[in-house]
N, C-alpha and C positions, 0 to 999 in steps of 0.2 A: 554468312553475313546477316546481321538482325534485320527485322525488315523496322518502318518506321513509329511502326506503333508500338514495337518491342522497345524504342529507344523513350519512345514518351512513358511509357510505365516503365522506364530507370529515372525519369525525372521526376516522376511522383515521388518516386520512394525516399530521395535523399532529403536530408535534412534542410531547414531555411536557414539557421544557424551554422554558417560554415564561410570561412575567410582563408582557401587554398590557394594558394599562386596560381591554379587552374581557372580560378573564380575570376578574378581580374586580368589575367589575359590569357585568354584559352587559345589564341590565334594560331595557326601554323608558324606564323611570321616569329614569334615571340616564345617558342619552346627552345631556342639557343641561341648563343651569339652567331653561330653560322647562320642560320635560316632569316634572322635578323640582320645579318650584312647583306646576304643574297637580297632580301625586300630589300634595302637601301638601295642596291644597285639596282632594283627596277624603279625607281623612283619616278622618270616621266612618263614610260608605260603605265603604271599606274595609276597615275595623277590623269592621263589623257581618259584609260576606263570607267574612272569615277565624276569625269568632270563629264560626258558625255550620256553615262548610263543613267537611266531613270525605275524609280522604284513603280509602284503602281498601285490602285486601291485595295483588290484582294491583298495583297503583300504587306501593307502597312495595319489592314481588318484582320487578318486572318494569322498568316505564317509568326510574323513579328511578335504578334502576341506570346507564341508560344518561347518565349525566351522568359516571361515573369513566371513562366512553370504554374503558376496558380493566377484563376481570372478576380479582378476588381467585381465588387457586388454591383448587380444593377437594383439599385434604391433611390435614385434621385427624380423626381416629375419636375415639372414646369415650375411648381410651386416655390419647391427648392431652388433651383437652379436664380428665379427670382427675386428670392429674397438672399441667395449668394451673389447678383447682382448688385442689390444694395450694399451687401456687408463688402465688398471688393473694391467698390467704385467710392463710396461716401467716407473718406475720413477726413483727416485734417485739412486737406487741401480747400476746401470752401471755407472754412473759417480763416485763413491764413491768409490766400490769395487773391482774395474779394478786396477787402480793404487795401491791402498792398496797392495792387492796378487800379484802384478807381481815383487814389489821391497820388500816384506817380505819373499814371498814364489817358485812361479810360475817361475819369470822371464818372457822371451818372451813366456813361452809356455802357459802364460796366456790362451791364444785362446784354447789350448789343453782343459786347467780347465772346460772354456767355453762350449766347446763338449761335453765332460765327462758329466757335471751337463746339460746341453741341453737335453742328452739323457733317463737320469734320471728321469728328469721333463716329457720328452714325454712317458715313462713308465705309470705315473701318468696320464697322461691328456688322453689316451689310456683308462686304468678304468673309467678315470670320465665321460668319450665321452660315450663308452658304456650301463652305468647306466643310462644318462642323456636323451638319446634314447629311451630305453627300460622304465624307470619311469619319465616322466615329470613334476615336480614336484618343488614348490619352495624350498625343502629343503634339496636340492644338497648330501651330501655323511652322512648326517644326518638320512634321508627317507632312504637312500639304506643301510645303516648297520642296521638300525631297522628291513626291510626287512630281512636281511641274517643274522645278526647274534643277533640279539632280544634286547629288552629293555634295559637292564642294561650295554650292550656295547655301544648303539644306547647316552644313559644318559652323559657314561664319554665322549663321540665326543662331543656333542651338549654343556657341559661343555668347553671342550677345544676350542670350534668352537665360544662359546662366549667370552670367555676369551682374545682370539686372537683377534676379531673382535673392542674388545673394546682396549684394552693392542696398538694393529697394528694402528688402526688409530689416537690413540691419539701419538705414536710416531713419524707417519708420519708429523701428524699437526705443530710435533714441529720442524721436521725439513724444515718443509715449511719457518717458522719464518726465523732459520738458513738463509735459501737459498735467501730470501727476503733480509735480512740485509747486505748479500753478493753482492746481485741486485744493493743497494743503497749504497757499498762500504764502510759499516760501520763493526762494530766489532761484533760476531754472537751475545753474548748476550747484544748487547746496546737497542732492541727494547723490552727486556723484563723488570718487577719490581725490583727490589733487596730488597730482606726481611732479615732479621735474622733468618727467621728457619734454621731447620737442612740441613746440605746440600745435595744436590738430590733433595731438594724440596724448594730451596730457591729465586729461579729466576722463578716467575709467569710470563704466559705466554697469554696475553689476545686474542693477534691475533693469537694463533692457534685455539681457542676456538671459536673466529668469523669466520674463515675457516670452521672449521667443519659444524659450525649453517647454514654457506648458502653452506656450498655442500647437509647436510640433509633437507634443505630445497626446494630444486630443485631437490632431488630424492623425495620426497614429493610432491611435485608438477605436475608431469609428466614421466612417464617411457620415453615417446619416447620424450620429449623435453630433459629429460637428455642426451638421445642419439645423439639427434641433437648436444647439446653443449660438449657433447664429443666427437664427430666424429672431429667436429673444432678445438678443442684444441689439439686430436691429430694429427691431420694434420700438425696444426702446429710444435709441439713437431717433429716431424719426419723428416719435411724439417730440423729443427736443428742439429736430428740426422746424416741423410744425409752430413751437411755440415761440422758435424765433422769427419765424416770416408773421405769425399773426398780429405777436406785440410789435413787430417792427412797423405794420401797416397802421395799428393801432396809434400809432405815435408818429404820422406819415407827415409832412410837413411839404407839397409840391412845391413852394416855393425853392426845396432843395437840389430839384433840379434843375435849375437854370445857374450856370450854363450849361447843358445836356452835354455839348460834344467842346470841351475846353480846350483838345488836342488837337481835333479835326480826325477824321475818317485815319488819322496814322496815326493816332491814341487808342482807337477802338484792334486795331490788329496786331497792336504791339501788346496790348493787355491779351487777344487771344491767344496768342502763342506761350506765356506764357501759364493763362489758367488753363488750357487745354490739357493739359497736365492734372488735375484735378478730376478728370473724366480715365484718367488709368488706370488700369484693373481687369476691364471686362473681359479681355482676353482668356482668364483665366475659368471663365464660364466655358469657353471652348473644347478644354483640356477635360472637361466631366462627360463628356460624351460617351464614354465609356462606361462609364457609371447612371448612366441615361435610362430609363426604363424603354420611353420613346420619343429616339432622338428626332425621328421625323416631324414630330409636333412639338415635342418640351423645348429643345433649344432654341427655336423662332420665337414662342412666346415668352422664354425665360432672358434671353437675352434682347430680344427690340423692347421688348416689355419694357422689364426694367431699365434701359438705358433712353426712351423714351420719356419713363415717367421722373426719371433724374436729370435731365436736362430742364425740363419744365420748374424740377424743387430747384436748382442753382439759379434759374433765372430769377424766381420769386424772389429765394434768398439775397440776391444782387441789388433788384430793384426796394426790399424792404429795408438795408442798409443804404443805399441812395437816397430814399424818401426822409427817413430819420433825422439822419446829421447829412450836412454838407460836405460835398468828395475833398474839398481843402482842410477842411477840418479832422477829417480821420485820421485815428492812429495807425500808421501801418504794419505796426505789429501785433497791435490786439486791438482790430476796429470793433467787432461786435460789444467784445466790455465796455469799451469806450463811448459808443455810440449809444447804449441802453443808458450807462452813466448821466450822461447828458440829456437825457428825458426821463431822472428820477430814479432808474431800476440799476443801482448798482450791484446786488445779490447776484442779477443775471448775469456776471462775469462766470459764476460759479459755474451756474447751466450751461451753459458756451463751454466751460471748460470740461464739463464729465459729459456733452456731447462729440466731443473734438477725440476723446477720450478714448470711451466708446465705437466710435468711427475706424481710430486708427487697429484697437481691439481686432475688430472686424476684419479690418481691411487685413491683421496677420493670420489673421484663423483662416480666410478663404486662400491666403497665399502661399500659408503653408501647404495647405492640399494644390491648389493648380501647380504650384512649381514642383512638386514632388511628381506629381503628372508629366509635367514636363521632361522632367529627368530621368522619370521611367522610360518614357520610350526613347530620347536618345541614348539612353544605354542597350534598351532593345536593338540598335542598331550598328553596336559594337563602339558610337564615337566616343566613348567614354566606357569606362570596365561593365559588364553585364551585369556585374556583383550587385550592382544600385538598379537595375530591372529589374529584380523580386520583391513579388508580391507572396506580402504571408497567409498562409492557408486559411487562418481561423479569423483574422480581420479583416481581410479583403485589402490590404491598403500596402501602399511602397514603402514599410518601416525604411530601408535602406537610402533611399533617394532621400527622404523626408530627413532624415539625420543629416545626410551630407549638408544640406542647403541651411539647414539649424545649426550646423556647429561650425560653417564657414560664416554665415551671418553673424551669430554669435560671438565670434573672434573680431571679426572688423568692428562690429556694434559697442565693443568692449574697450578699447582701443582708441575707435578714430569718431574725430566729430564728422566726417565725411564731408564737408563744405567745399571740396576737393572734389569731389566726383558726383556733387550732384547732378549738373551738366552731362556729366556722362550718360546717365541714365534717359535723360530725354532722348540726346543722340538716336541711343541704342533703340529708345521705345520705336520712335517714328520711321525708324531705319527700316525695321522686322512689318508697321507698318506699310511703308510706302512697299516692301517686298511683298507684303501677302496680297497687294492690289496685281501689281506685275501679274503675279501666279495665276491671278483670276483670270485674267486677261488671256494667258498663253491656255487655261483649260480650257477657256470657251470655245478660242479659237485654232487650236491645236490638237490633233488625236496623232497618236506616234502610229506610222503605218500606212494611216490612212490621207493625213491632209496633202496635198500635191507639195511638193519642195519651193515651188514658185509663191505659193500660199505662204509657205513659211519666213519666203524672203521677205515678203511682204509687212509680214505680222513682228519683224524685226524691224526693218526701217521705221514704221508707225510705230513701236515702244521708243526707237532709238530716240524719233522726233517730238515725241510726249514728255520725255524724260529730260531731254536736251533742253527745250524751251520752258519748263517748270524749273530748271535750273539757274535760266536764263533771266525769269520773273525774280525768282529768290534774289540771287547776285545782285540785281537790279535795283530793288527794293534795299538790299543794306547798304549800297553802294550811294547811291539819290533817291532817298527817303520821299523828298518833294518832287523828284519828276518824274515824266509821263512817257518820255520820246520812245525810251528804250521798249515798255510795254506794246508800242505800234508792232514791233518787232515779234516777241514774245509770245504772245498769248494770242495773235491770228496763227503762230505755228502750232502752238500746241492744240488749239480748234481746229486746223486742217488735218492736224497728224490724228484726231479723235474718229474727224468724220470719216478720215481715208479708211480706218480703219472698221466703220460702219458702213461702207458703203462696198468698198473693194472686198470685204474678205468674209467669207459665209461661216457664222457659226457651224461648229463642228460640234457642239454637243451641250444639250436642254439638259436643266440639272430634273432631278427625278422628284423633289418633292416641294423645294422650294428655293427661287435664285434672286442675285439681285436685280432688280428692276436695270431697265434703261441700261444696256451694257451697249458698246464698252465707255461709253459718257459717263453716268457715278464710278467705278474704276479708276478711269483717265484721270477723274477730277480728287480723285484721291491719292495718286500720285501725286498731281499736282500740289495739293495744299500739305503733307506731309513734308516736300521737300521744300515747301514754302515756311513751315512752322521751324525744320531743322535749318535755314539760314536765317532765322532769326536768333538763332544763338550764337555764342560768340565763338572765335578762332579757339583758344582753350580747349573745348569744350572736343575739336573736329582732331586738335594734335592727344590729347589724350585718346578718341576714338580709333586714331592711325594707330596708335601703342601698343590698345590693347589687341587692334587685329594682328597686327606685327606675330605680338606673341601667341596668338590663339593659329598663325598659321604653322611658327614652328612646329608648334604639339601635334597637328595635324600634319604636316611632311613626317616626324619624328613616329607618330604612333598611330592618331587617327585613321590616317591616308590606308593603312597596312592592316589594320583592325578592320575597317569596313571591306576593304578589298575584298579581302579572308572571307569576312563574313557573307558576301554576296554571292561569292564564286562557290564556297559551302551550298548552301542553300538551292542554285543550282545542281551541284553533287545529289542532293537530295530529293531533290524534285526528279531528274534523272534516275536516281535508285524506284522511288514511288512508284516512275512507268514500269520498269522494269519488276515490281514484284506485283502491278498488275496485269502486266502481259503473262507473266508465269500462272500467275491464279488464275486468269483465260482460258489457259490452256490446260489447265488442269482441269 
């Protein structure tokens, strides 16, 4: 029998170029139709092993890795990581969404919305910092709910996580097209085909699809050359920003803000929810940890950093559009041109548009790499073919994942105007959100083994009732926008379920380098406001969300479920063997 280092110098040796039936499902489960019946008929045994078993940090550091056969470069600092911040987080969405919400909903207190979802967002990136620390790992809030709350929760993220990843960039791509056409002063859809299909999917779209090919081809190519070429474009991007918040104050007219709150206090949260979305992205700073030289320090300062200093640029950006023109007057499809217009500077349509440009650039260059990250390591984990876990010897990077996520976006991007599943995408964002708060929660206060069973009861009822009554705010709020009754009810539960859970249940475990403040309070409150943001969307948006779980479950009864199984109970085999050829070398 090889021993285990025997089997790793057989994985050196084989080629990266290789697409056997071996490669994508190597499983016991999937070598005949027999062995494939036999897993179907374990199907609730199965389902119970995976829905109970928990992975763990060595496992997801160490073992897992060795499925991309070759390791990701470590070449990213704080620096980087940074200015991937910018380029991830800042595209179209401030130039688009700012003017929308301030003359539908906001008014000048636009900047307020701003806050509000700023703080929200740093709720989140608070969780993600932490995890990202403590597990280094490419696959960002995917590996850490596998961790904390086990396979079949770990299954529908890595579902959503891909969903997004493809669904997000192919929508971006097209409105790159948009913003291009805008560049060259033409009409948005003149640079696309015009077919007869049905419509949504009638105006092919080539050049977002050549976008996509060479941002995946330059995350392909290079982590830290991507880095180079996005550090540039945001730079640039930024002076643009820059010079719209300074001509905008330059031409500031206070009188423009009066009336400040036009809606009242349900203007200013109805615009958060939906610029909040404007602050998506950062996540994908998470997934570089891997490529982190030192994650214990670069990720805290790469990620609060920059998501810090871009709350501050939207808010400006908000208020320098407020001052300008009045919130009744903007255009809510091109405020900024419209708004310089109107104090003389029409050229500045142009700037606005090769900034917006620029942005969404950005924002596919950092995405192609995070979601290629992504996809690496749920296929490290067998929930998807391993095929797309390799990494190539001489680039460092997951050619294979990277393709997958490029030429499924690239199909939809080609195809569909997506106006259909933008809603989706929020869903799924805030979903994976409000999840990675959960997780925080059950690591602080949970160690498997060790925390008492009564502790554990405990530490369920308090999520039960944090989660129960932030549902209860939401519902409430879509329900009677204008009253208050129901909140008496609400939100003293979700503050009792907060403190019970500070007062009654003893942290189980200090993070080692760096953790969120104030637990389980910022946590709690980011539950809270996540599933406060997703009932602010509409029905639509939650039966499309059922659909796609629907079918992301089949796949997972069908193949998923039997893949990881496999792969877990392996692993075990092999850890078993391990002891066993160091008891013999002992003895020898």
């Amino acid at each position: 029998m090889s021993s285990i280092a025997e089997q790793g110098d057989e994985l050196q040796h084989r080629t990266y170029w290789r697409w056997g039936k071996d490669e994508f499902l190597p499983e016991e489960s999937f070598q005949n139709w027999n062995t494939y019946r036999s897993a179907l008929s374990q199907i609730c045994f199965r389902f119970k092993d995976r829905l109970i078993s928990r992975s763990d940090d060595a496992n997801e550091i160490a073992e897992l890795r060795k499925q991309s056969e070759n390791d990701m470069k470590r070449c990213l600092t704080w620096w980087d990581l940074t200015w991937f911040g910018f380029g991830s987080v800042i595209g179209a969405g401030i130039f688009v969404l700012t003017g929308k919400e301030a003359h539908d909903h906001a008014g000048p207190a636009i900047v307020l919305s701003y806050v509000a979802s700023g703080i929200s967002a740093m709720l989140s990136v608070f969780c993600y910092t932490e995890f990202a620390v403590e597990i280094p790992v490419a696959g960002g809030s995917f590996a850490y709910l596998r961790i904390e709350l086990g396979d079949f929760v770990a299954f529908i993220t890595a579902g959503n996580i891909l969903l997004e990843s493809i669904v997000g960039s192919a929508a971006v791509a097209r409105a790159w097209t948009s913003y291009f056409t805008t560049l060259l002063n033409r009409q948005p859809n003149s640079l696309r085909i015009h077919t007869n299909f049905r419509k949504g999917y009638n105006l092919l779209d080539p050049i977002a699809v050549a976008v996509l090919a060479i941002s995946a081809t330059v995350a392909m190519i290079s982590t830290r050359k991507t880095s180079q070429l996005n550090w540039i474009a945001t730079a640039l991007n930024t002076v643009i920003i820059l010079f719209v918040i300074i001509a905008g104050f330059a031409h500031a007219n206070t009188s423009n803000l009066t009336p400040f709150l036009p809606e009242g206090v349900k203007g200013i949260f109805e615009a958060a929810a939906i610029v909040y979305f404007a602050y998506g992205g950062f996540d994908n700073i998470a997934t570089m940890a891997e490529e982190t030289k030192n994650p214990s320090r670069d990720i805290p300062l790469g990620l609060l950093g920059s998501m810090s200093i871009i709350t501050v640029i939207y808010c400006l950006m908000a208020l320098s559009l407020s001052t300008m023109q009045k919130y009744s007057d903007l255009d809510p499809d091109a405020a900024y041109p419209v708004a310089f217009q109107s104090v003389g500077m029409k050229w500045a349509k142009y700037l606005v548009a090769l900034g917006a440009l620029k942005g969404m650039t950005t924002v596919l260059l950092v995405g192609a790499l995070g979601q290629a990250r992504y996809t690496t390591h749920i296929a490290r984990a067998h929930m998807i073919p391993p095929w797309f876990a390799l990494v190539h010897p001489k680039t460092g990077t997951p050619i294979y994942a990277t393709l997958l996520i490029a030429i499924s976006s690239g199909l939809i991007a080609f195809f569909s105007s997506l106006d259909v599943l933008a809603s989706l995408l929020s869903v799924s964002t805030l979903f994976i959100f409000m999840m990675m708060a959960v997780a925080l929660l059950v690591r602080r206060y949970y160690v498997r083994d060790i925390t008492p069973h009564i502790n554990l009861q405990k530490l369920v009822l308090f999520l039960l009732i944090i989660i129960a009554s932030s549902m209860g705010t939401s519902a409430y709020w879509g329900l009677r926008p204008n009253g208050w009754m129901g909140y008496i009810v609400t939100i003293p539960l979700w503050f009792l379920g907060t403190m019970g859970m500070s007062i009654f249940l003893p942290q189980q475990r200090t993070p080692k380098v760096w953790g969120v403040p104030l637990v389980p309070w910022f946590p709690s409150l980011s539950i809270a406001t996540n599933i406060f943001l997703m009932g602010s969307l509409g029905s639509e948006a939650f039966i499309r969300f059922g659909i796609c779980t629907v079918v992301m479950l089949v796949y997972y009864i069908l193949v998923g479920l039997h893949a990881t199984y496999d792969m877990a109970h392996q692993q075990q085999k092999l850890e078993a063997l391990k002891v066993k050829d160091e008891d013999e070398a002992g003895k020898a």
